[in-house]
C-alpha positions in Angstrom: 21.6 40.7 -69.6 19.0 42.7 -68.3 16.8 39.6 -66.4 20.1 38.3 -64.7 20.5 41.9 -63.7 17.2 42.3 -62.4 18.0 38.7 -60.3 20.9 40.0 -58.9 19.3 43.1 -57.5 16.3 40.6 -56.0 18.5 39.0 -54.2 20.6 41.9 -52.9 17.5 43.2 -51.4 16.5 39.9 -49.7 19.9 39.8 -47.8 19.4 43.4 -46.8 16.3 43.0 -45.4 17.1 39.3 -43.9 19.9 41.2 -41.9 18.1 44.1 -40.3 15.4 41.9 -39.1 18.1 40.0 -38.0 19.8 42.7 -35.9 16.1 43.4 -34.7 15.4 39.7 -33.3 16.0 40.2 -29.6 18.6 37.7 -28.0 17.6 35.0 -26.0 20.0 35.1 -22.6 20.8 31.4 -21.6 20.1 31.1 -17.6 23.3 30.2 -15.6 23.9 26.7 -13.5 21.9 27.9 -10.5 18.6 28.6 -12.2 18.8 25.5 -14.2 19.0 23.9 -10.8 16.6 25.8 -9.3 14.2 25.2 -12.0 14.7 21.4 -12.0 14.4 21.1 -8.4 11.1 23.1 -8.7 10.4 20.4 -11.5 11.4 17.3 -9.4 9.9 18.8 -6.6 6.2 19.6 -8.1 6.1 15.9 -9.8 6.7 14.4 -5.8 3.6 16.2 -4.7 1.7 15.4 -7.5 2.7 11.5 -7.2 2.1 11.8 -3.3 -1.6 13.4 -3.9 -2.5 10.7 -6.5 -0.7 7.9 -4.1 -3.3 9.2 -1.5 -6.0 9.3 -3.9 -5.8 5.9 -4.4 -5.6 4.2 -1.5 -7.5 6.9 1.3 -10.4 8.7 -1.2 -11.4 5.2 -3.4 -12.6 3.2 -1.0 -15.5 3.5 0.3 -14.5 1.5 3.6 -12.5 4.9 4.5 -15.2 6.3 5.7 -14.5 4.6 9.3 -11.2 6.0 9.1 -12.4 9.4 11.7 -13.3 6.5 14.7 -9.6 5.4 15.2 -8.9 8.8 16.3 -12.1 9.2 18.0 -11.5 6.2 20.2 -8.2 7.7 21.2 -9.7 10.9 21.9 -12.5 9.1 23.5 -10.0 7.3 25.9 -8.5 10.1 27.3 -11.9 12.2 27.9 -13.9 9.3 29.2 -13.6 6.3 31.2 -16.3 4.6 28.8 -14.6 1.5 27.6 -17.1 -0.4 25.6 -17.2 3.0 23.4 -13.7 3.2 23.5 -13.5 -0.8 22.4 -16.2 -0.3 19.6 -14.7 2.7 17.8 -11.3 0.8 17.8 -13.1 -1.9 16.8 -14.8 -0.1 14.2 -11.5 2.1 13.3 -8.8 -0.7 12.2 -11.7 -2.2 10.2 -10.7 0.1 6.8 -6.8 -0.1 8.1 -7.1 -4.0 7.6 -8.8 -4.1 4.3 -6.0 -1.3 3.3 -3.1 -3.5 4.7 -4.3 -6.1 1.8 -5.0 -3.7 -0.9 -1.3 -2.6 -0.6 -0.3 -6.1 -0.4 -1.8 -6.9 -3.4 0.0 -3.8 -5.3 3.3 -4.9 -3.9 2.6 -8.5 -4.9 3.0 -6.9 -8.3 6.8 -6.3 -7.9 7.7 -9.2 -6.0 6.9 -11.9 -8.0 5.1 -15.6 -6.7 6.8 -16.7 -4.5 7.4 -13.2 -2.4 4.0 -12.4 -2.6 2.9 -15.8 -0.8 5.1 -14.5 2.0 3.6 -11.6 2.0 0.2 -12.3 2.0 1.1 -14.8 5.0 2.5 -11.9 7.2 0.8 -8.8 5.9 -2.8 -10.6 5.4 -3.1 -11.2 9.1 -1.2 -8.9 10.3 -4.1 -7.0 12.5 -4.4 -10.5 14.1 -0.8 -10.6 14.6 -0.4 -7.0 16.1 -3.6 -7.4 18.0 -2.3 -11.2 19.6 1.4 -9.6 20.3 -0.1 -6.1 22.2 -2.3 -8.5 24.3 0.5 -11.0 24.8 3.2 -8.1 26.3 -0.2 -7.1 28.5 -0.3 -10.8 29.8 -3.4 -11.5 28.4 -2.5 -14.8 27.0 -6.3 -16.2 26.9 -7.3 -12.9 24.7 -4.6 -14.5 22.4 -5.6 -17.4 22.0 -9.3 -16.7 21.8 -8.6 -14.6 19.0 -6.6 -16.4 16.7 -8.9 -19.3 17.2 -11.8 -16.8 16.3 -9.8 -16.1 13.7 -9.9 -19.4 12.2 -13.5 -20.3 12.6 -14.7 -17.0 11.1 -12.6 -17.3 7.9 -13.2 -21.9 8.0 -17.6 -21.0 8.6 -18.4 -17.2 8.2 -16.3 -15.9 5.1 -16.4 -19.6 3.0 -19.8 -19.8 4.1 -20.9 -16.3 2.9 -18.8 -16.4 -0.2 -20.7 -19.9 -1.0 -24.3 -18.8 -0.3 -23.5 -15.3 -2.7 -21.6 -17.2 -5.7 -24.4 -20.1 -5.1 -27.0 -17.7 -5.1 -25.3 -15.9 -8.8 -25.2 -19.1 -9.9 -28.4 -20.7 -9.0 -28.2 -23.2 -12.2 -25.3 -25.2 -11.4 -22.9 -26.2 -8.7 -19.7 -24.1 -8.4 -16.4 -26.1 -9.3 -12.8 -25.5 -7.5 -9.8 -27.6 -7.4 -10.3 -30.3 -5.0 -6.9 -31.7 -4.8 -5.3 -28.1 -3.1 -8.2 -27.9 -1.0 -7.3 -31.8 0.8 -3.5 -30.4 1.4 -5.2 -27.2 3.2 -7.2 -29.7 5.2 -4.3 -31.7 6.1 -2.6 -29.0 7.3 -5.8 -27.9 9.8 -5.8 -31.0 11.1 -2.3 -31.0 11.6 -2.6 -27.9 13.6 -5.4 -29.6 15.4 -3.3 -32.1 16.5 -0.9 -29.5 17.8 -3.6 -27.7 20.3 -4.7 -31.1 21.2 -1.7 -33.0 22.4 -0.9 -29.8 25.2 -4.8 -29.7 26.3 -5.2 -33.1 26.9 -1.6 -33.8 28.5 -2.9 -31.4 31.0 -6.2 -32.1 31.3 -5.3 -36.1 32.3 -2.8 -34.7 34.7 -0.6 -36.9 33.0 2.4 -34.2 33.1 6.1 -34.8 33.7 6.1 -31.3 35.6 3.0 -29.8 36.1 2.7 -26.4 34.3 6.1 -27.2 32.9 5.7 -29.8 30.2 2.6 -28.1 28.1 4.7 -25.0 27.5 7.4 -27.3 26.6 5.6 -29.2 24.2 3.9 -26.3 23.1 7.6 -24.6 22.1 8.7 -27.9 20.1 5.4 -28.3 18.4 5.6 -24.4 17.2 8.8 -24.9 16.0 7.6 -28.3 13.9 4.6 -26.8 12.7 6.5 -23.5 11.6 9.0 -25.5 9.8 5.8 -27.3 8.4 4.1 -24.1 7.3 7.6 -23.1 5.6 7.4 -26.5 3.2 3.8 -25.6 2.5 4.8 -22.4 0.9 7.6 -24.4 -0.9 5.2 -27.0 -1.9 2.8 -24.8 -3.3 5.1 -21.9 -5.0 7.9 -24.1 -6.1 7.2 -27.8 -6.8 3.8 -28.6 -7.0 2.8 -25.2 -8.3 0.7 -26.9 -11.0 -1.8 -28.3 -8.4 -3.0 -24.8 -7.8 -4.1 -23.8 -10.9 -7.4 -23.4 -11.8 -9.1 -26.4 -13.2 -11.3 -24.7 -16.1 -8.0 -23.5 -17.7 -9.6 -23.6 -20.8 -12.5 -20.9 -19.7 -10.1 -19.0 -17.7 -7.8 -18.6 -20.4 -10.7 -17.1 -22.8 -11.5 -14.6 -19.7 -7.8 -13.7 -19.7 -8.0 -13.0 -23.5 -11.1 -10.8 -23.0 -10.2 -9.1 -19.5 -8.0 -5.7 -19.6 -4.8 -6.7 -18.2 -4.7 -5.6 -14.5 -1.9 -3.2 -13.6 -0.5 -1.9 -10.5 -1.7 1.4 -9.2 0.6 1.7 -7.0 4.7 2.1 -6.9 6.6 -0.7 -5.2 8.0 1.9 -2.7 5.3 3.5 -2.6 3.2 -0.1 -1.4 6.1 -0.5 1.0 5.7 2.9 2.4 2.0 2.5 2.9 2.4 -1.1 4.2 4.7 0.9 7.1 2.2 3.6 7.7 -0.9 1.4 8.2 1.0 -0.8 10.0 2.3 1.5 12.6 -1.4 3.0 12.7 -2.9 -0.4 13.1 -0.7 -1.2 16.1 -1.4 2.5 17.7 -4.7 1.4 17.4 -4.4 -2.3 18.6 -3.3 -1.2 22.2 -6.2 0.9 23.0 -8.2 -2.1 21.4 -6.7 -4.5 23.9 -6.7 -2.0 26.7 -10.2 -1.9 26.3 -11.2 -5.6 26.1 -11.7 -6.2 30.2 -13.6 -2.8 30.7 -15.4 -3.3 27.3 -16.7 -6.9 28.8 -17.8 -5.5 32.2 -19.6 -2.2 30.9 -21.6 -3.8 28.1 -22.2 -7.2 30.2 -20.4 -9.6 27.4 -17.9 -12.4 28.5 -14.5 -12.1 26.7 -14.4 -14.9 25.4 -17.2 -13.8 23.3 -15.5 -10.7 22.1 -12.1 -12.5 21.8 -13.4 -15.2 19.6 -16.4 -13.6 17.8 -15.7 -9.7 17.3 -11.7 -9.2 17.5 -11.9 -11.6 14.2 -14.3 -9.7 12.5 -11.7 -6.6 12.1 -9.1 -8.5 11.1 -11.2 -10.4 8.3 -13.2 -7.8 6.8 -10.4 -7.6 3.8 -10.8 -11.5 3.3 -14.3 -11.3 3.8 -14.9 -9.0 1.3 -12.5 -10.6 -1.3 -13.6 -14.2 -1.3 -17.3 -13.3 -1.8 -16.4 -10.8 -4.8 -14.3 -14.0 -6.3 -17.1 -16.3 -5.6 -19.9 -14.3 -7.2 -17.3 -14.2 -10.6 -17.2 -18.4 -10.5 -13.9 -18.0 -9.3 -13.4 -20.2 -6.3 -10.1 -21.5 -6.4 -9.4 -17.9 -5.3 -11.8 -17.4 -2.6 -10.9 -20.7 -1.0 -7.1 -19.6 -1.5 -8.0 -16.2 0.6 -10.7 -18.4 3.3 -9.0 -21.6 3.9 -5.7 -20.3 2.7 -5.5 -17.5 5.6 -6.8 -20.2 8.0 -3.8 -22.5 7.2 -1.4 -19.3 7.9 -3.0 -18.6 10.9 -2.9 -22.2 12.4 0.4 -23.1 10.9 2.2 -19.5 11.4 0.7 -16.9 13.0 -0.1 -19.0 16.1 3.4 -21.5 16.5 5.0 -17.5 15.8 2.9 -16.2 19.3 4.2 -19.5 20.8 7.7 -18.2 19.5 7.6 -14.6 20.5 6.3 -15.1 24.2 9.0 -17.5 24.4 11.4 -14.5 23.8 9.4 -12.5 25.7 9.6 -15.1 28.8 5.4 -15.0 28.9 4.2 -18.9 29.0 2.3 -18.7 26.0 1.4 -22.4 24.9 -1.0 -24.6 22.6 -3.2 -25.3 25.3 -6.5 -23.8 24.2 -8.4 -25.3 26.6 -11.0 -28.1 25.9 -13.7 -26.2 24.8 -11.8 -23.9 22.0 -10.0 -27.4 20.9 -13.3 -29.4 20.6 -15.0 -26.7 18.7 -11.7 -26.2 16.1 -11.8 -29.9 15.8 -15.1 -30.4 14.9 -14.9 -27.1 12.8 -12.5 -28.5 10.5 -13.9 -31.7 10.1 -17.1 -30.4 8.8 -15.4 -27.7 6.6 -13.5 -31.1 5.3 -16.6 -32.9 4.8 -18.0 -29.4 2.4 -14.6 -29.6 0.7 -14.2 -33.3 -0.4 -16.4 -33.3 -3.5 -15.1 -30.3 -5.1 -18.1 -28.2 -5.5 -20.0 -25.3 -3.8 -23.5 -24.4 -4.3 -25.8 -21.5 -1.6 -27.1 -24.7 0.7 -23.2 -25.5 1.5 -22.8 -21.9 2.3 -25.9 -21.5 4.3 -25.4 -24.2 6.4 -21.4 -23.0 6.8 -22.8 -19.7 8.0 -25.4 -21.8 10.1 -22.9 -23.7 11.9 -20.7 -20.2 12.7 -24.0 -18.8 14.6 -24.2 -21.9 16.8 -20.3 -21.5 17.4 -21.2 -17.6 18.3 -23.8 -18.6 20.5 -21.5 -21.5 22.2 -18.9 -18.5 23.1 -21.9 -16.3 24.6 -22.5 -18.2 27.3 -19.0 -19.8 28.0 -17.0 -18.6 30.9 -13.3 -19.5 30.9 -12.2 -22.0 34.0 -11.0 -19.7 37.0 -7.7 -21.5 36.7 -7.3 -20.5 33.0 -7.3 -17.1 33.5 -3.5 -16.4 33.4 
């Protein structure tokens, strides 16, 4: 009786004092509707800015390339102070050169979203769309030679410079053995070149023999039906290759490529999808800004530093616009991946010849400027004879540094060609 007394008063003591600490714990007062609110809007509102800084991070403070970013503005600046307009070209020049390679990086992360056959459309409008923006700015100005010049620049320097360059390098990495691609996708991308040849050709020649059912009438008519052909063309390509015949893209050392898969981190997007889509806008709009005081400058740019303009249409206008390909096909090259770099060099020739120029045709149409496939006989004997020999490299299947060197070889005798040609007086409308 005594213990079990002795309990009972343990216990009554432990509920005592359980209670007055109880009275002494302070009460916790439960904020009302409007500070939740305000602290989740705080909340919501600190996680955007910290999204947007890391957003900027990535694409503006990575790359090294950025660091040309300060001469777009310059050139602006530059064209309002002084009446210098080979500075003013060259700091354009020099400016959209990061907003190009950035207009593919954020292509790339949106490809991540959109699946295949999306990204292939994408990399068709966005991957060329500095030549697109620079060819439409020059097109409103009337400057249909400037257009033409450099899309055809465009062309050659991805067909010779950047699958010359990319050869030579992964040659060079490689030293022991030739470099292997798939050679059936690379005969459909040549089929499709010469196809576009024969669309420049047919216009140049029908006026060239004078052979016209209306003079000055008949080219452009041509011209317009062959665009639309050669669009609708372009359109079964990306069918063909996304859709039916997707097999005869893949790489041929599947086994080897599947073992690099195995052993390669899995590559993940850094970016948002609306967050690509709002940097695709931005660079875009900053790229065309840029684009008009590029073209602005072209004429005074060819007088002050004593260069013709077909030399600066066809040789440096396509530099810009292919320093993101450039960049990427040599990388891919140097890893022994070619099927890649001859998907981003001849791949972004094919859009050019098969879409970005028939869509010029199509837009000065609209615009009521007489913008046709008559290149001239000069620019179509030299995209001819381009193509055939980037054919002939092709048709084996393999790459090794001597292919690339005499790619790059052939590109410097094309640059030279351009330095000393002077357009026709007639031409120059």
């Amino acid at each position: 009786m005594g213990s079990e007394r002795e309990d009972l008063e343990i216990e009554m003591e432990t509920l005592v004092s359980s209670s007055q600490s109880a009275k002494k714990t302070p009460t916790v007062e439960i904020p009302d509707n409007a500070s939740l609110s305000n602290v989740a809007k705080s909340w919501i509102f600190s996680r955007i800015l910290e999204r947007l800084w890391k957003s900027i991070k990535v694409v503006i403070f990575t790359a090294k390339i950025n660091m040309l970013l300060p001469f777009g503005p310059m050139s602006i600046i530059l064209h309002y102070l002084s009446k210098n307009h080979g500075l003013v070209f060259f700091f354009s020049l020099i400016g959209i050169t990061p907003l190009a390679e950035r207009l593919g990086y954020a292509t790339e992360q949106l490809a991540f979203y959109t699946g295949p056959t999306v990204g292939g459309l994408l990399n068709a409008t966005f991957g060329n769309a500095t030549e697109m923006i620079i060819a439409i700015y020059a097109l409103k100005n009337g400057m249909i030679r400037v257009v033409q010049q450099s899309l055809l620049g465009s062309i050659l320097s991805n067909m010779l410079l950047v699958l010359g360059c990319a050869f030579f390098c992964g040659g060079m990495v490689h030293s022991k053995k030739d470099q292997v691609f798939n050679k059936a996708a690379a005969v459909v991308n040549s089929g499709l070149l010469l196809m576009a040849v024969m669309g420049l050709t047919f216009p140049a020649v029908l006026h060239f023999t004078h052979s016209e059912v209306q003079y000055g009438k008949s080219e452009v008519s041509l011209s317009r039906f062959s665009s639309c052909v050669m669009l609708v063309a372009y359109a079964s390509y990306l069918v063909f290759q996304l859709k039916s015949h997707h097999n005869l893209y893949n790489p041929i050392d599947e086994e080897e490529r599947q073992n690099e898969d195995d052993s390669d981190v899995v590559e993940l997007p850094e970016l948002g999808q609306w967050e690509a889509i709002s940097w695709l806008a931005v660079l875009t709009i900053w790229v065309s800004v840029l684009s008009e005081y590029l073209v602005n400058a072209i004429e005074g740019a060819s007088d002050s530093l004593n260069l013709p303009v077909a030399f600066i249409s066809v040789i440096l206008l396509p530099i810009v616009g292919n320093a993101a390909e450039h960049a990427s096909a040599i990388m891919f090259a140097m890893k022994d991946k070619l099927d890649i770099t001859l998907g981003v060099a001849i791949g972004s020739s094919t859009q050019i010849s098969m879409f970005v120029i028939p869509f010029c045709v199509v837009v000065g149409w609209i615009m009521g400027k007489h913008m046709d496939l008559n290149f001239q006989l000069f620019e179509t004997a030299t995209l001819f004879i381009t193509v055939l020999v980037v054919a002939f490299m092709l048709q084996e299947g393999t790459a090794n540094y001597f292919k690339g060197l005499m790619l790059i070889l052939c590109y410097l005798i094309v640059a030279a060609s351009f330095f000393v040609h002077v357009d026709p007086a007639d031409s120059n409308v």
